[in-house]
N, C-alpha and C positions, 0 to 999 in steps of 0.2 A: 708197591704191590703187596699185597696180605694174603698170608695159606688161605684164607676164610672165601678168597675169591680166583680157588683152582682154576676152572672153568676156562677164565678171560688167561692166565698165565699161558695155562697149556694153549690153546687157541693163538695165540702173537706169535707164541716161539716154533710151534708147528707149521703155521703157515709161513714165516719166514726162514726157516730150514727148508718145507717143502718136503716134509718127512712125519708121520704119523706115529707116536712110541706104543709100543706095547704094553709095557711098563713104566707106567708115567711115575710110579714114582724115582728110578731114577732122572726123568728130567727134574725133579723136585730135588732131588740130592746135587743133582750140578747147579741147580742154582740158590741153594742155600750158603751163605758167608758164612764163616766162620763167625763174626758177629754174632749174628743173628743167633746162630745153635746154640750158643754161649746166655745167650738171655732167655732161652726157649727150649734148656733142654729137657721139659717133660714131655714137650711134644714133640722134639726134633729128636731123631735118635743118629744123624750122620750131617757134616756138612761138605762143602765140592772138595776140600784140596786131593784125596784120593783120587777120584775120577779127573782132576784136572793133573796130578803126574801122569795118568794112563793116556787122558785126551794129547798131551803136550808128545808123549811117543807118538801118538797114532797118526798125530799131522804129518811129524819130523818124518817118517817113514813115508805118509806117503807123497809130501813133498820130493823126499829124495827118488822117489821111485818113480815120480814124474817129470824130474830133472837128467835125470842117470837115460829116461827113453826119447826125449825132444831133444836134450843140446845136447848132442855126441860129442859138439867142436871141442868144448869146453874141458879143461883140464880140472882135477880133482880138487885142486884150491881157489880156482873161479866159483866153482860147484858149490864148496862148504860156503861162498860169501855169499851167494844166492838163496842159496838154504836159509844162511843165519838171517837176511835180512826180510826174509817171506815169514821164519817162524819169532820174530821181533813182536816185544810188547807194542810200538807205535799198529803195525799192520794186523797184528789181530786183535787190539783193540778197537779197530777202525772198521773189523768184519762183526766183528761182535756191536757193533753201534750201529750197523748197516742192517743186524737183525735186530735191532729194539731190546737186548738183552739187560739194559740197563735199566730200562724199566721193569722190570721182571725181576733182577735180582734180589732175593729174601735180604735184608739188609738188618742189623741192629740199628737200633736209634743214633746212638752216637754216631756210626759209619753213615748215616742215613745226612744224620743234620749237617757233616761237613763234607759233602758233595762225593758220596761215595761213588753216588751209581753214575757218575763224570769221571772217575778215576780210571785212567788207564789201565794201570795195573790188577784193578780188580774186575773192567769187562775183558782182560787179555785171558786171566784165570777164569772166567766165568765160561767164556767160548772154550778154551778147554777142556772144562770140565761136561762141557754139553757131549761133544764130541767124543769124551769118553763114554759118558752114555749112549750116544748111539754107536757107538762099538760094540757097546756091550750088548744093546738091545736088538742089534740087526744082525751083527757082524761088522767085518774089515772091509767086504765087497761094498755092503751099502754107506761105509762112513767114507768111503776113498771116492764114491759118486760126490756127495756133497761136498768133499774137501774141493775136489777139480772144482768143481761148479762155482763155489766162493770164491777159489784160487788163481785159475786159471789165467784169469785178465793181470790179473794182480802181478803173476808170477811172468806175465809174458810184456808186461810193460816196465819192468824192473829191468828186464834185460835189455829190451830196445832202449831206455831210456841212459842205463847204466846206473841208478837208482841206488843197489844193492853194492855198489865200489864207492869207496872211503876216499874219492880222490885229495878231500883237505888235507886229509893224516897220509896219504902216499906224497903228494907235494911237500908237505913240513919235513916229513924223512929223508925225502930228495934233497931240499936244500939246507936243511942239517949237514947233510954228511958232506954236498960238495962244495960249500962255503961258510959252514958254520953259523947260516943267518935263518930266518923263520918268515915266512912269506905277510905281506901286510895286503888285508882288504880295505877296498875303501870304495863307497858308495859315490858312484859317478855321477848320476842321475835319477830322477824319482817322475811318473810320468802317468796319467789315468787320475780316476776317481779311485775316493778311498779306499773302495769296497772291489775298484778293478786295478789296485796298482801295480807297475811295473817297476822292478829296481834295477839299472844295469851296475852291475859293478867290476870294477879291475882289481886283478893282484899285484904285487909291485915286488919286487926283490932288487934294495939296494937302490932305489927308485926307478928302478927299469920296468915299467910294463909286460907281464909275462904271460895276459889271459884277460879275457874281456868276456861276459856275459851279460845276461839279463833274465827275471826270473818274476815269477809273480809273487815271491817271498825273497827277503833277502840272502835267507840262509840257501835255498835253491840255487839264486845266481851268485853263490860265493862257490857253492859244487861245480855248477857249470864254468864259474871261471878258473878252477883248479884243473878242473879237465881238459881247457884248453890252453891251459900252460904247463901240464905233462906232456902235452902232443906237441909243445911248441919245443922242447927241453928233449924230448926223445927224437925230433928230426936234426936238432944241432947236433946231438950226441952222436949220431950218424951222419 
C-alpha cells in the first residue's frame, strides 16, 4: 500500500476498527515501519515504534482492567499469565490480521520483498502502534471500547479453554523434580482430511501413559495432553 493512495488506507483500517481518526495523520505514523521512514525520510518525518510503546501500555492496562473486574476468582499469578498470553505477539498479531493491517502497513522495499506484511512481529507492533493512536486521538475511554470489542472473545476463550497456562513447561517441572525424567510425546493417531485433521496424542513418563488428548494441531493436543496428566498427577498426589 503507497502514501500516494491515502484515501483506500485510511478507509480499511477505519472501517475495520469501526472508529473514524480525527487526525489521520497519526494513523499514518502507526502505520509507517521503520523501514520504510528510513528510505523515505524527506517525506516521512516519524515512524510507529513511539506510538506502539504508548499502544503496547494502553492494551496492557486495559486488559488488566478487564481482567482485575470479570475474574475475581483468580489469584494475581493466574492473572499476570492471562494478561501475558492475551498481550502476546502470536494474539495480536492475529487481531492485527483480522483488521487487514498488513496490508496497509507503509513497508520498505526490502521488508516489503521478504514477506514483511506476514511477519508476526511487525502486524503485533503495527496494531500497537494503531491503538496508541487512537489513544491519543480520542482518549482512553474510546481506545478501551475497541480494546474490549477485539478482545473480549479472545480473552474469554483463553480462560474456558485454558489457552493462557504453559501446561508443557508446568509438566516438565513436575517431573523434573519428582523423578528426574522429561515427559515424551508421541503421536497416537492421525484422522480426517488434510486440511481437517485431527492428532491424538499421549505423553508417557518412563513408558507409562500419563495424558491422552487430541487436537486439530499437534502442538494443541500435546497441551491438552499435558493437562490431562497434571490432573492425573495432582489426584495421585492426593
Amino acid at each position: 500500500m503507497s502514501r500516494k493512495d491515502p484515501s483506500q488506507v485510511i478507509r480499511i483500517v477505519e472501517q475495520s476498527l469501526g472508529y473514524e481518526f480525527a487526525d489521520r495523520n497519526l494513523l499514518f505514523e502507526a502505520l509507517t515501519h521503520k523501514s520504510y521512514y528510513h528510505e523515505n525520510k524527506e517525506g516521512v518525518i516519524h515512524h510507529n515504534e513511539r506510538l506502539e510503546f504508548l499502544g503496547d501500555s494502553v492494551i496492557g492496562l486495559v486488559v488488566v482492567e478487564y481482567l482485575f473486574a470479570h475474574e475475581a476468582g483468580y489469584a494475581e499469578s493466574v492473572l499476570a499469565k492471562i494478561k501475558s498470553y492475551i498481550v502476546s505477539e502470536p494474539v495480536l498479531s492475529e487481531i492485527a490480521g483480522s483488521l487487514s493491517l498488513g496490508e496497509c502497513i507503509l513497508l520498505g522495499k526490502g521488508e516489503k520483498s521478504t514477506g514483511g506484511r506476514t511477519k508476526k512481529s511487525i502486524l503485533a507492533d503495527a496494531f500497537e502502534a494503531v491503538m496508541g493512536a487512537v489513544y491519543l486521538d480520542a482518549g482512553f475511554v474510546q481506545a478501551r471500547e475497541i480494546i474490549h470489542r477485539l478482545f473480549r472473545t479472545r480473552i474469554e476463550t483463553a480462560i474456558t479453554s485454558g489457552q493462557f497456562f504453559d501446561y508443557k513447561t508446568e509438566l516438565q517441572e513436575k517431573t523434573q523434580m519428582t523423578c528426574g525424567r522429561l515427559p515424551e510425546y508421541r503421536v497416537i493417531s492421525q484422522s480426517g482430511e488434510e486440511h481437517q485433521r485431527v492428532f491424538t496424542v499421549g505423553v508417557y513418563l518412563n513408558g507409562e501413559l500419563l495424558g491422552i488428548s487430541s487436537g486439530r494441531r499437534k502442538k494443541e493436543a500435546e497441551t491438552l495432553a499435558a493437562k490431562a496428566a497434571l490432573e492425573k498427577l495432582q489426584v495421585s498426589d492426593n
